[in-house]
N, C-alpha and C positions, 0 to 999 in steps of 0.2 A: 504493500500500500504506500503510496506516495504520501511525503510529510509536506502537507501543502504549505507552511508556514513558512519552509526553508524557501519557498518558491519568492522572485520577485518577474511579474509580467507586464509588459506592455503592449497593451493590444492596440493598432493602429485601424482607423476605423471602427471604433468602438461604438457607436451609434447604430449597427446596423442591428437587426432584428437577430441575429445569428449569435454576432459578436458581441452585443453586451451581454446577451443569455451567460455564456461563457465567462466574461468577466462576472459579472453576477456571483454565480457559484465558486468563483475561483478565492472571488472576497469572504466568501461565505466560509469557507474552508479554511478559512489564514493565508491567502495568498497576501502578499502587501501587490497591490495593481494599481495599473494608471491607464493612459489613455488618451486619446484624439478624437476629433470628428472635423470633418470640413464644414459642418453647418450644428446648428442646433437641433434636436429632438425630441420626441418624446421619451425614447429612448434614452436620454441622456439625463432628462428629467427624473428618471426611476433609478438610474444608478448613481445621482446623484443624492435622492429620498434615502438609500442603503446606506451613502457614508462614504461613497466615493468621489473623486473630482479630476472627470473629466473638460479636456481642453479646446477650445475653438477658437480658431481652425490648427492645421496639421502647423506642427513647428520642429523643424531640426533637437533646438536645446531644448525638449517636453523627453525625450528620449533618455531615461535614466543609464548610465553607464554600464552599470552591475545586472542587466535585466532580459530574461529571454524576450525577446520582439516576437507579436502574434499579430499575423496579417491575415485577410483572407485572399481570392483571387481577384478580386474587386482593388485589390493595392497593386498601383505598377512598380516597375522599378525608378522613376521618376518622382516616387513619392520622397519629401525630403526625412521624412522620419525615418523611411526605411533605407534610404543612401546614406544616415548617419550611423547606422545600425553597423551595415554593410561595412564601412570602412573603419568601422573599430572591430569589426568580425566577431559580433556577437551573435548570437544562438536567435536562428529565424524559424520562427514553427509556425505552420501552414495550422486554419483554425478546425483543419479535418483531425490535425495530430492530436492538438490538446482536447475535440471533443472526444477522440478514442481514448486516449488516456483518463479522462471523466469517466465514461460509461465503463471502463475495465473496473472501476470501485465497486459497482454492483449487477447485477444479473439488469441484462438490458433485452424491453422492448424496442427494437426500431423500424420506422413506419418508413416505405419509402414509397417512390411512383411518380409521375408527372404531374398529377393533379389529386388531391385530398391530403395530403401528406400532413399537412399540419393540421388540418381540423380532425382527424383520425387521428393523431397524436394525441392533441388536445381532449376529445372525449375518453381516450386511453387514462391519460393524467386527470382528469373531472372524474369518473368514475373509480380512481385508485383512492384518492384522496373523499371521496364519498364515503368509501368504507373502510377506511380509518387504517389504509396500509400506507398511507405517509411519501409517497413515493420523490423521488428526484424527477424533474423535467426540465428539457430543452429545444421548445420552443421553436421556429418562425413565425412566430402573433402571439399576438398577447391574448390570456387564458382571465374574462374576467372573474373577478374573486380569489384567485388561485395567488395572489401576494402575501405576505406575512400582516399586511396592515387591510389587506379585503381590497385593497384596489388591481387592476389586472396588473398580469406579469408572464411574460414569456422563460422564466425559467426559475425553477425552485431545486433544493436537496436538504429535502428528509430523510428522516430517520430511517426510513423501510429499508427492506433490502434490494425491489427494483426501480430502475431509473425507463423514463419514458425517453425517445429521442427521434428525432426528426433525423432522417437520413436523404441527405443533400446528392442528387445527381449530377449537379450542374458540372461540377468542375472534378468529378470521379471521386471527392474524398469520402464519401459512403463505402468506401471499399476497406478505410481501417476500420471501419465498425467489426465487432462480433459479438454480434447476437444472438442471444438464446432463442428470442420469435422473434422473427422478421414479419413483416408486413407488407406486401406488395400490392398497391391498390390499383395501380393500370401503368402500362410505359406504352408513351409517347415520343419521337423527337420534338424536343424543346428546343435545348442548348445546343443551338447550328455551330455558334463558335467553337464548343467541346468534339463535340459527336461529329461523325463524318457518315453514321449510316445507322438506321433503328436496328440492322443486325449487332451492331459494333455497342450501342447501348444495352440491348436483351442479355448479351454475354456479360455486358459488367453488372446487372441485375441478377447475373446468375450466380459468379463470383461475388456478390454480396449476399442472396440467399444461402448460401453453401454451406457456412458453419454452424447455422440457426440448427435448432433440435425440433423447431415446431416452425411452419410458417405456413400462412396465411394468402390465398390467391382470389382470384377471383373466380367464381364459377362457372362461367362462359368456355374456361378450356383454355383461352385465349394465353396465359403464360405458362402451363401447364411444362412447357421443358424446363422453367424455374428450377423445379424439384429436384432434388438429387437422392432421396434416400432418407430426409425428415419425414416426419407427421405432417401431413398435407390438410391444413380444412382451408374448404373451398366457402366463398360467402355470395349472397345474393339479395336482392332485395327481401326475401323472407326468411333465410337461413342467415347462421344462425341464430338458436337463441327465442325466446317466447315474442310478442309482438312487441313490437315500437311506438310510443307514444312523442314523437319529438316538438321541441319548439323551433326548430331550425326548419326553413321551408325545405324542398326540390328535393328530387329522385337520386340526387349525387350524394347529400347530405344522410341520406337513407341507407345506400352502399356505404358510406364511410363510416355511421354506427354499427351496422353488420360487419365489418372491417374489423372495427375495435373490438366486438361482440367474438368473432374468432380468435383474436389474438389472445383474449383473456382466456378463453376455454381453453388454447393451447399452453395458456402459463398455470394454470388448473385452479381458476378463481370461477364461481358458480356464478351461473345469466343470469337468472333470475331477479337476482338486485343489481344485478350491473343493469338489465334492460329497466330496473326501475331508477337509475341514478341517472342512463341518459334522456329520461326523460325534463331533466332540471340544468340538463344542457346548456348554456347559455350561448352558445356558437364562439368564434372568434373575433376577436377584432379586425376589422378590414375583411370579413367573409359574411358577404349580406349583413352588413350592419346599417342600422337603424340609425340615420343621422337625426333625422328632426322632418322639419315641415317647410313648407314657402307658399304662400297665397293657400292654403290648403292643401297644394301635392305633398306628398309623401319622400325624402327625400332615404335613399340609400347609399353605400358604397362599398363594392366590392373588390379583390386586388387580382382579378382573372386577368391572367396575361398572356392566355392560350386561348385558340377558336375552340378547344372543346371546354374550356371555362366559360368563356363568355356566353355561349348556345347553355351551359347549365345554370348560372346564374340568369339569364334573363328567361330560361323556360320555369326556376322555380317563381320569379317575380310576377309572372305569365297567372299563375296559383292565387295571386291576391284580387284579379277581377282587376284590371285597375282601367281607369276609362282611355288612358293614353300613358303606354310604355315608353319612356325616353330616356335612350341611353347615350352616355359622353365616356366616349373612350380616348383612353392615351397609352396609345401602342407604347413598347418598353422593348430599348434595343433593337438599335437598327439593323442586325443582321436578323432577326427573330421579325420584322418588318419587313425586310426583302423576302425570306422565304415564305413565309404567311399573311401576305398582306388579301390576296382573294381570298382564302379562309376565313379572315377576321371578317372579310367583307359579305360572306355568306351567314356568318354566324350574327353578327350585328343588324342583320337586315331583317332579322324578327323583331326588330323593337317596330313602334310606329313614329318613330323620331330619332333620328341619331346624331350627333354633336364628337368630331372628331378633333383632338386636338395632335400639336408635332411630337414625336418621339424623346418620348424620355432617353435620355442617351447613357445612362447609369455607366458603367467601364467602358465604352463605346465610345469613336467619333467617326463620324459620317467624309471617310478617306477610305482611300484604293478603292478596294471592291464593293464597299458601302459607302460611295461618292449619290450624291445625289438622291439619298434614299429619304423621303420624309414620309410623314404622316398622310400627306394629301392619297398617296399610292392607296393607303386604305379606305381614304374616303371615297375614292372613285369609285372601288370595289362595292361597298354600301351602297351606292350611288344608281351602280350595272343589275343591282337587285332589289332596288326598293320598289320598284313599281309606279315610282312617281311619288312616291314618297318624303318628307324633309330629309336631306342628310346638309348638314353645318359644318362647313370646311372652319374652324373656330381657331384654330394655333394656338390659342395660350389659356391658362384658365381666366384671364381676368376680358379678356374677349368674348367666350362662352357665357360665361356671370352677366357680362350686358346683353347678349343675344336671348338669351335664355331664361333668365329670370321672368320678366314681365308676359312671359308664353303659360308660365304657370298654373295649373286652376286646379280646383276641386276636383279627388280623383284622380291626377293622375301619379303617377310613378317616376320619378327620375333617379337615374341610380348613376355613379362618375365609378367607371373600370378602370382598372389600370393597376401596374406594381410600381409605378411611380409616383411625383404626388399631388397625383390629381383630384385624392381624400382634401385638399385643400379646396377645392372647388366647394365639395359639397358641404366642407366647414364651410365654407364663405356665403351662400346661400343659405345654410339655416342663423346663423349669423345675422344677418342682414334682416332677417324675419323676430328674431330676439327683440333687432334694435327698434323695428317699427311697434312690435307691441309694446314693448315697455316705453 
């Protein structure tokens, strides 16, 4: 067991959803930890609420001397914290190492796949912590309630003996996990810049299923070569487990409790009150969340950054009757933009209103082979299938905010997509609806 105290970390990037989970727990442990961000967050707000004090923006002299440097893939080598790191040659750890080295403390769940990963964590960790096994969690969204003070938190470590964990494909570091149940809820190609081919993903899904003793697939057959030799439960909209009573809307959200609902059977916790704890679900942060209101519409915000997210998010919002669907998407990463831009545009063209703004560029910039690539590419695609339909070539959110706001009425629906932050938008319109009532 590692004596975390002896540890000193600096995590660069510390603001992200990933990486302050990680610092989080690291402080929790006795780590002495520090940190960066290029901007402010919420994120930064909760690891600041712990006792820590991260810095803004990225600075050379923030970088303790004596300290392992934790980056994720999201950090270039251009970053000036990590080129200070570098030329003193200290100890660079990728943020897939120290989550393995976390998860070896205890018998680990890890969820992985292209889409549900985290809200199939999360009801994993909501239902551990329901029945009073205490568990460790780590996070991509924040879990509300699941803090030590009751406000949300993408990452806890109790007392129990298992740890819940999000297992990241993006950049292959799910691959030092070893888990006891693995959980594999669907693969897709996402990450065009990692992947070069869904056969090239399916194999490292495989090498991450491999050492689990129990693992969890979908029922369809569909990754069935997953398996090597574990305990196989397959999951479905109705398997397993007694029925579902959830508060989380759509058909996706239903698979990914049957998800969670396998993984437990396979760690040999009884359904029964697991399916009555996910009934008190509270969803995730940024997964169909409930922002507020404007003029009476109903505002939400979701972080689907895939066409088969965006088509489940707006078929579950499809479930509330609403008089006019309008959805404002901000495509995320422009190579994920080139290869899926008609996708996005088939899948966004079931709203009855769509509002597209430019690409979030997150590690990304729009050179060499992704010269030229914006956001408009998907709105035209919207555009070739709306039927005549509105679609809002909008670029920015505070463009969208004027176009959009005053279209408002009782009844309808608007919900801002995207894994970038275009949750700002939909802050800024219930917002705006605050300030006229009050």
């Amino acid at each position: 067991m590692t004596d975390w105290s002896q540890r000193k970390l600096h995590f660069i990037a510390i603001g992200g959803a990933g990486m302050s989970g990680l610092a989080l727990v690291c402080h929790r442990l006795g780590a002495r930890v520090s940190g960066s961000d290029r901007a402010q967050s919420s994120y930064l707000e909760r690891l600041r609420a712990a006792g820590l004090e991260p810095r803004v923006p990225h600075n050379a002299d923030a970088v303790p001397p004596d300290a392992e440097v934790v980056v994720s893939t999201a950090v270039g080598e251009d970053n000036p914290e990590l080129a200070r790191a570098r030329e003193r040659d200290q100890p660079v750890l990728h943020r897939g190492e120290l989550l393995a080295e976390l998860c070896a403390e205890k018998r680990l769940l890890a969820v992985a796949g292209t889409h549900g990963k985290t809200t199939t964590a999360g009801m994993l960790a909501h239902v551990l912590r329901a029945g009073g096994a205490d568990p460790g969690f780590l996070l991509g969204g924040e879990l509300p309630g699941a803090g030590e003070d009751g406000d949300p938190a993408n990452a806890g470590w109790g007392a129990g003996e298992w740890v819940v964990a999000e297992a990241d494909e993006s950049d292959a570091s799910f691959l030092r996990l070893r888990p006891e149940v693995a959980v594999v809820t669907n693969v897709e190609l996402d990450h065009h810049s990692h992947w070069s081919s869904r056969a090239q993903l399916l194999e490292a899904f495989r090498r991450f299923s491999e050492p689990a003793q129990g693992l969890a697939l979908p029922g369809d057959g569909s990754l069935a070569g997953l398996a090597g030799g574990q305990r196989v439960l397959a999951f479905d909209e109705d398997h397993p487990g007694p029925a579902l009573d959830l508060k989380v809307p759509g058909r996706h959200n239903l698979l990914n409790a049957r998800a969670a609902l396998a993984a437990l059977d396979l760690a040999g916790f009884e359904l029964e009150s697991a399916a009555g704890a996910l009934s008190t679900f509270p969803g995730i942060l940024r997964r169909l969340e409930l922002k507020g209101h404007r003029n009476g519409a109903v505002i939400y915000d979701d972080y689907a950054h895939h066409p088969t997210e965006v088509a489940a998010a707006l078929e579950a919002l499809r479930e509330l009757g609403p008089r006019r669907l309008i959805a404002v998407f901000q495509p995320h990463l422009y190579s994920r933009t080139k290869a899926l831009a008609d996708r996005f545009g088939l899948a966004l063209a079931a709203a009855d209103e769509v509002g597209v703004l430019d690409v979030y560029p997150a590690r990304e910039q729009p050179v060499g082979r992704l010269a030229g690539v914006t956001g408009l590419a998907v709105a035209r695609a919207v555009a070739d299938r709306a039927s005549g339909r509105p679609v809002w070539w909008l670029v920015d959110a505070t463009r969208a905010e004027r176009a959009l706001a005053p279209r408002l009425r009782e009844g309808d629906v608007l919900v801002t997509i995207g894994a970038g932050d275009i949750y700002e938008l939909a802050d800024a319109l219930v917002r705006a609806s605050d300030e006229v009532a009050g």
